[in-house]
C-alpha positions in Angstrom: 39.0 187.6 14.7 42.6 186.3 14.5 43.2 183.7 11.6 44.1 180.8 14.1 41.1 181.5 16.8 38.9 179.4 18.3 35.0 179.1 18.2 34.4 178.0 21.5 30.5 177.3 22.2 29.3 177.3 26.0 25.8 175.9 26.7 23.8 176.4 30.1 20.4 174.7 30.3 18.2 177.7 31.9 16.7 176.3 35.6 17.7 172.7 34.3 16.4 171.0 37.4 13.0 173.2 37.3 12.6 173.2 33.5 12.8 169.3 33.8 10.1 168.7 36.3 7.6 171.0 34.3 8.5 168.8 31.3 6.7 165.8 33.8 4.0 168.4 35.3 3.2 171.4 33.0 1.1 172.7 36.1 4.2 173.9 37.3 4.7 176.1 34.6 2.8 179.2 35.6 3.1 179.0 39.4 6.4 179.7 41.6 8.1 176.8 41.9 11.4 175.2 43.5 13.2 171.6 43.6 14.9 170.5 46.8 13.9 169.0 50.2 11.3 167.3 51.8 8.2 169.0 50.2 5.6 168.1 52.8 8.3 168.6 55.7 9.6 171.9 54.1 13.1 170.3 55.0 16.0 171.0 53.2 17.4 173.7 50.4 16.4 175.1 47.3 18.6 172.9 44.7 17.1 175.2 41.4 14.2 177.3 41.2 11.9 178.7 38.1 11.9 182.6 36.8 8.7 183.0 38.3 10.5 181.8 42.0 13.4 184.1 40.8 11.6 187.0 40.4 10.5 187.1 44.0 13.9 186.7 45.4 14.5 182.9 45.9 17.9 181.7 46.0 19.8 178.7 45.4 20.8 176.9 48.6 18.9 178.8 50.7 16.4 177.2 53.0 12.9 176.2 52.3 11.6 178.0 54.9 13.2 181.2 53.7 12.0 180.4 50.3 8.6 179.9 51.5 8.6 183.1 53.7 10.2 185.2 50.4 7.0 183.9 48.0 4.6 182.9 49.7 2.9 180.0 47.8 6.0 178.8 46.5 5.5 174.8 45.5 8.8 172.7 46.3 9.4 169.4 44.7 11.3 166.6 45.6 14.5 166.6 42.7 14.4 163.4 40.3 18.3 162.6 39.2 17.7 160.3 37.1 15.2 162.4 34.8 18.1 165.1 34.9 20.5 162.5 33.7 18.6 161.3 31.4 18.0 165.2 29.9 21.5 165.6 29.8 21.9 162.9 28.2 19.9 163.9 25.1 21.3 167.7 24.9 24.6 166.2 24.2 23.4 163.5 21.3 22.4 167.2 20.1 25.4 168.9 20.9 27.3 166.1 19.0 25.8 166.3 15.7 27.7 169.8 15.3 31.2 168.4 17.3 32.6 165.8 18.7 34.7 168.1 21.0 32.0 168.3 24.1 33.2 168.7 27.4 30.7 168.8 30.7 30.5 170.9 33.3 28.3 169.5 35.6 24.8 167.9 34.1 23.2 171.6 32.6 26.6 172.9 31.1 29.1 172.0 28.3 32.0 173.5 26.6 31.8 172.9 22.6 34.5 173.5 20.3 33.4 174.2 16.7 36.0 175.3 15.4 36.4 172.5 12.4 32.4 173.0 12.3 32.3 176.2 10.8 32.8 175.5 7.4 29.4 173.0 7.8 27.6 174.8 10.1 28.1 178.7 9.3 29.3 180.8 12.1 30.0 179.8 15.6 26.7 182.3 16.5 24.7 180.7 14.0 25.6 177.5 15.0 24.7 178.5 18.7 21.6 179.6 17.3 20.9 176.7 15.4 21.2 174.8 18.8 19.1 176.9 21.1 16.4 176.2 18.3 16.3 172.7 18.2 16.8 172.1 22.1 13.7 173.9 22.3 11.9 172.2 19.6 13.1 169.0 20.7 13.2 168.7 24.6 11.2 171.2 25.5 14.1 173.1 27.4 15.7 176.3 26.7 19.2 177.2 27.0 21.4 180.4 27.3 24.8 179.8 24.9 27.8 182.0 25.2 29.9 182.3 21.9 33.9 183.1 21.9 37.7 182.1 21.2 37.9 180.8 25.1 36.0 178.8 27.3 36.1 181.5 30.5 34.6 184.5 27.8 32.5 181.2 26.6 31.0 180.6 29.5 30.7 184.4 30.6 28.6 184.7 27.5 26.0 182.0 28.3 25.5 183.9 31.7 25.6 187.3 30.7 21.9 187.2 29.0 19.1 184.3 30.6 17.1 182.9 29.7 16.8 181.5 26.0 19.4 183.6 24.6 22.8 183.8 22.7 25.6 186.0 23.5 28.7 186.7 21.3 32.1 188.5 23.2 34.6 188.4 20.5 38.0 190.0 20.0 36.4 193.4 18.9 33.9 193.4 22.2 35.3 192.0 24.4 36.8 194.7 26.2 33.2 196.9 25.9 31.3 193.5 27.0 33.4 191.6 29.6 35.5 194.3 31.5 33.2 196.7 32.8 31.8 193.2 34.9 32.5 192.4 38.8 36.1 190.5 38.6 33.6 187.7 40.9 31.6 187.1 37.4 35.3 185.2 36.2 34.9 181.5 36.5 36.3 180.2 39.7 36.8 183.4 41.7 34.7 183.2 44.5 34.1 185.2 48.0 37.7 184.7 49.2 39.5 186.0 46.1 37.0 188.8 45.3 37.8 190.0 48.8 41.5 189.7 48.1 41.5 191.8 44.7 39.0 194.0 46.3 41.8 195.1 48.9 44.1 195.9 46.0 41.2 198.5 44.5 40.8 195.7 41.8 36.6 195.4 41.1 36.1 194.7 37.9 37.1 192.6 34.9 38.6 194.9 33.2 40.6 196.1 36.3 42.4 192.9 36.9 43.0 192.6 33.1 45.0 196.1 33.5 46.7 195.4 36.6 50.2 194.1 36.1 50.2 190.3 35.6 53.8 190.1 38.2 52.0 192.0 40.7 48.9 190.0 40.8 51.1 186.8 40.7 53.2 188.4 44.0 49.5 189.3 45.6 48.0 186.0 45.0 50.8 183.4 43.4 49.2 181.5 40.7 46.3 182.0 41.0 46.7 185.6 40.7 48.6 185.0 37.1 46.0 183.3 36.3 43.1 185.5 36.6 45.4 187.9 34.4 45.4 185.5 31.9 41.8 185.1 31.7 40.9 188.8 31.9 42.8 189.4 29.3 41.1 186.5 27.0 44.5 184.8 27.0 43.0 181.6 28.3 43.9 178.7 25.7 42.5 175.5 27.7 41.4 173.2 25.7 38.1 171.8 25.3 37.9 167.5 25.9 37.3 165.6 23.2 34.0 163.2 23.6 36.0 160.0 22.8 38.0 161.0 25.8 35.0 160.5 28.5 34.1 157.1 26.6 37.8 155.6 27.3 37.1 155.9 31.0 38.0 152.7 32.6 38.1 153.3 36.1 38.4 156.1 38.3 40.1 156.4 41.6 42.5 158.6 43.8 45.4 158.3 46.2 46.9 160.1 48.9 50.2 160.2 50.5 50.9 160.7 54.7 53.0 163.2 55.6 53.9 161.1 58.4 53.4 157.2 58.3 49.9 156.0 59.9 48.7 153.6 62.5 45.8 154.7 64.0 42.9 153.7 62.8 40.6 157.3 63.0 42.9 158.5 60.8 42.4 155.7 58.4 39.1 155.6 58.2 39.1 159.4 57.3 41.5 159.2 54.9 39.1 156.0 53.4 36.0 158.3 53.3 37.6 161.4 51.9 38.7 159.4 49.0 35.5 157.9 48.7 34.1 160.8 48.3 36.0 161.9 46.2 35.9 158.9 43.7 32.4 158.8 44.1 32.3 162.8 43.3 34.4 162.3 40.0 31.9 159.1 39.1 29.0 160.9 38.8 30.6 164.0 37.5 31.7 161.6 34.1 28.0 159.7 34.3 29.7 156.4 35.7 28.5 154.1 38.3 31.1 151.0 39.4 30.5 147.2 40.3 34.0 147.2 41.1 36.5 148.9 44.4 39.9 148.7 44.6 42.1 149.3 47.5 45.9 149.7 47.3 48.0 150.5 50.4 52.0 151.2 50.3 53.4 150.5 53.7 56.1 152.2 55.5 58.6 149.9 54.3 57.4 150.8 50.4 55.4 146.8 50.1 52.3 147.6 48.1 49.5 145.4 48.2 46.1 145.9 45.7 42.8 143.9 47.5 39.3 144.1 45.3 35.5 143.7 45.8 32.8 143.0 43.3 29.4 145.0 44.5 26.2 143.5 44.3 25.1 146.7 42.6 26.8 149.5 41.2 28.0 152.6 43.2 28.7 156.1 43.1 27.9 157.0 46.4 30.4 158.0 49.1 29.3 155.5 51.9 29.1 152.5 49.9 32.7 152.6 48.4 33.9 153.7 51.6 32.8 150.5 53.5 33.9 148.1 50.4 37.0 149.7 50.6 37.7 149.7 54.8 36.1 146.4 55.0 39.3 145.2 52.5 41.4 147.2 54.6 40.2 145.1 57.8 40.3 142.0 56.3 43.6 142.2 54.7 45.6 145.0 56.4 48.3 142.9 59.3 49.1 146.5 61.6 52.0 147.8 59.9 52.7 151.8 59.7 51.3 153.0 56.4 53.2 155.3 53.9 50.4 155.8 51.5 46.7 154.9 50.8 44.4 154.6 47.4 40.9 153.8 46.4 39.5 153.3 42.4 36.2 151.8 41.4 36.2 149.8 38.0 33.7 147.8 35.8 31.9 151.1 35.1 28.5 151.7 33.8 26.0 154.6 32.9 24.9 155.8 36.0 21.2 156.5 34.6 21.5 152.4 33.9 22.4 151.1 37.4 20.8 147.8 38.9 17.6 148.8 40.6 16.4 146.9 43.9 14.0 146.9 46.5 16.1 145.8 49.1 16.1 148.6 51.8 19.8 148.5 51.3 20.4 149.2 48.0 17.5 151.9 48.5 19.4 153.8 51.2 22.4 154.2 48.4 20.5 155.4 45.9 19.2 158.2 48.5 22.8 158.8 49.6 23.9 159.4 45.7 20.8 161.6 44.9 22.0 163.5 48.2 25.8 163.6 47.2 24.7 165.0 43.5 22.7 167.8 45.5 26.1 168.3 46.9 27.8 168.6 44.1 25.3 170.5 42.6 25.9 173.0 45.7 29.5 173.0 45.1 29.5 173.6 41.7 28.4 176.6 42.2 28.9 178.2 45.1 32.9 176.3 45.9 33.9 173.2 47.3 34.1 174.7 50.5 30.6 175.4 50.9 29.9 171.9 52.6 32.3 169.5 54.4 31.7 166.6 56.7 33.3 167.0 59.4 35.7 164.3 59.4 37.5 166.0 56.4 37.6 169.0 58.8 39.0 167.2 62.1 41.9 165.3 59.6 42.8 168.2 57.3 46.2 168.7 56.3 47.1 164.9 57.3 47.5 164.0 53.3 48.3 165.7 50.0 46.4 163.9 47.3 47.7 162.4 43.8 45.0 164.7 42.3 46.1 168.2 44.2 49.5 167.9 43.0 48.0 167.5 39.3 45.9 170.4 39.5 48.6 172.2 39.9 49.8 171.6 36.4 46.8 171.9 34.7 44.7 174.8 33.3 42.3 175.4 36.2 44.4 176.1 39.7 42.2 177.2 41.3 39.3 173.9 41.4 39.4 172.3 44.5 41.6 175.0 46.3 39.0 178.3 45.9 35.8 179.2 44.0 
């Protein structure tokens, strides 16, 4: 291993959502078992499923019915968030005794860089070790950790061997370990680019690390540089800092017309796709908001900034959408508009958000636990595995504020392809 190299940890919490609701019903343990949908019903998808589940062929995402019809027997329960949140919650007060360089991926995953640890700690594998150990011991959960000097062979690691297991690709292995793998085991290559390298005779790892990086980058533009880059165990991004995720003030996003706006259709979907969007990055941080903010830049370049306090906090799509159009209607005088953003402030922990039993307040909470099964979906199978279809009848109308930064950041390929 290089002097200067990294010891990048990456942890995945082993059938989070399953492993959680046996925590709450240990009958589950020993019998096929699935979260997702209406369990009496059988309506809905699989959202995570157990070994025992696995082992007979269920899938994530799939439906219920095909679950059912693949293992027999198979007993589905409805998915509790907030008891996921809260176990997420705890693996990272873990996770920050060794660091305080922790970065999520979704609730089950996270990026840790122990690099300044080592000296404390022993080895980055010991240290991963010394984690698995205690999560076990202390939750009740097991997890899979993947130990390198990147976060893609990181995170290649902690799915190479499951469950309860740690899995080391250093400089040395690396190209015994990680090349001989399908080029769709990289993070965020998904049907569309395998299909692509496949066409170039480019299957595995290992082939895309020895195919020539100007080639790849004529083949498939960035992207395609990219995915050299990582192959090659040349990927240098940077894991986040806690402190940065507990400076988090507010959270919103803006988009710009490609042509000034005055119908109202349009509007509205340009409201709801960044509503869903703010309310996708809001849980994705932990955060719920009291607060939405709409700005609106008109074709003559006058801005104006409107706000709404909520009764309770939000990090659902629908409820920021109609704070934020319903500031629109009562504010906005008819002239063309050039460009259009929403952000939601006064932010709390989403796992502490006012609870009610007003049949209002009760219909948002079972929008957000829908939109985190969505994001759970997309996660891991691509943003474009599920759209509303008002995103698809306006696409193209907007670029946002947050495309043209991905573009300049380490990951091109998140919320284009995966």
């Amino acid at each position: 291993m290089r002097a200067m190299d990294r010891v990048i940890l990456h942890i995945d919490m082993n059938n989070f959502y399953a492993s959680v609701e046996t925590l709450y019903d240990p009958s589950l343990r020993d019998i096929p078992m699935a979260v997702g949908g209406d369990k009496e019903r059988r309506h809905g998808i699989v959202l995570a499923k157990n070994m025992l589940a696995k082992a007979k062929g269920v899938k994530t995402a799939e439906a219920l019915w095909e679950a059912e019809r693949k293992c027999p027997g198979i007993r589905f329960v409805p998915p509790h968030f907030d008891r996921y949140a809260k176990y997420s919650r705890l693996a990272k007060e873990i996770y920050m005794q060794y660091t305080d360089m922790v970065e999520s991926f979704g609730l089950d995953e996270c990026w840790l860089d122990v690099t300044g640890s080592t000296r404390l700690f022993g080895s980055g594998r010991e240290i991963a070790e010394e984690i698995r150990e205690r999560v076990k011991a202390e939750l009740g959960l097991t997890v899979s950790i993947g130990v390198s000097f990147n976060k893609i062979f990181a995170k290649l690691g902690s799915d190479y061997k499951k469950p309860d297991a740690v899995t080391e690709f250093t400089r040395e292995n690396y190209r015994e370990l990680v090349w001989p793998l399908d080029a769709a085991e990289l993070l965020f290559v998904g049907k569309s680019t395998q299909a692509a390298l496949r066409k170039y005779g480019l299957y595995t790892i290992g082939d895309v690390a020895r195919a020539d990086r100007k080639l790849l980058k004529r083949l498939l533009g960035k992207c395609g540089e990219q995915l050299s880059l990582y192959a090659n165990g040349e990927d240098r991004s940077p894991v986040m800092c806690v402190s940065e995720h507990s400076e988090v003030k507010s959270i919103g996003n803006s988009t710009t017309a490609i042509h000034d706006l005055r119908d109202d259709g349009e509007i509205r979907a340009e409201l709801y796709m960044l509503s869903e969007s703010v309310a996708r990055r809001l849980r994705e941080k932990g955060f719920c908001g009291y607060n939405v903010q709409l700005s609106v830049r008109k074709y003559n370049l006058e801005t104006y900034q409107r706000q709404k306090m909520l009764d309770v906090a939000a990090a659902d799509s629908e409820s920021i959408f109609q704070a934020a159009y319903g500031l629109f209607k009562a504010h906005h005088t008819g002239e063309s508009i050039r460009s259009i953003g929403v952000r939601v402030s006064a932010l709390a922990p989403i796992e502490m958000a006012q609870c009610s039993l007003f049949g209002d307040v009760q219909r948002a909470q079972r929008r957000q636990r829908l939109e985190t099964a969505v994001d759970f979906l997309r996660c891991k199978y691509g943003d474009d595995v599920i759209d509303r279809g008002i995103k698809v009848m306006h696409s193209g109308l907007f670029e946002t504020e947050d495309a043209r930064r991905r573009s300049h950041v380490e990951n091109p390929f998140r919320g284009v392809e995966v």
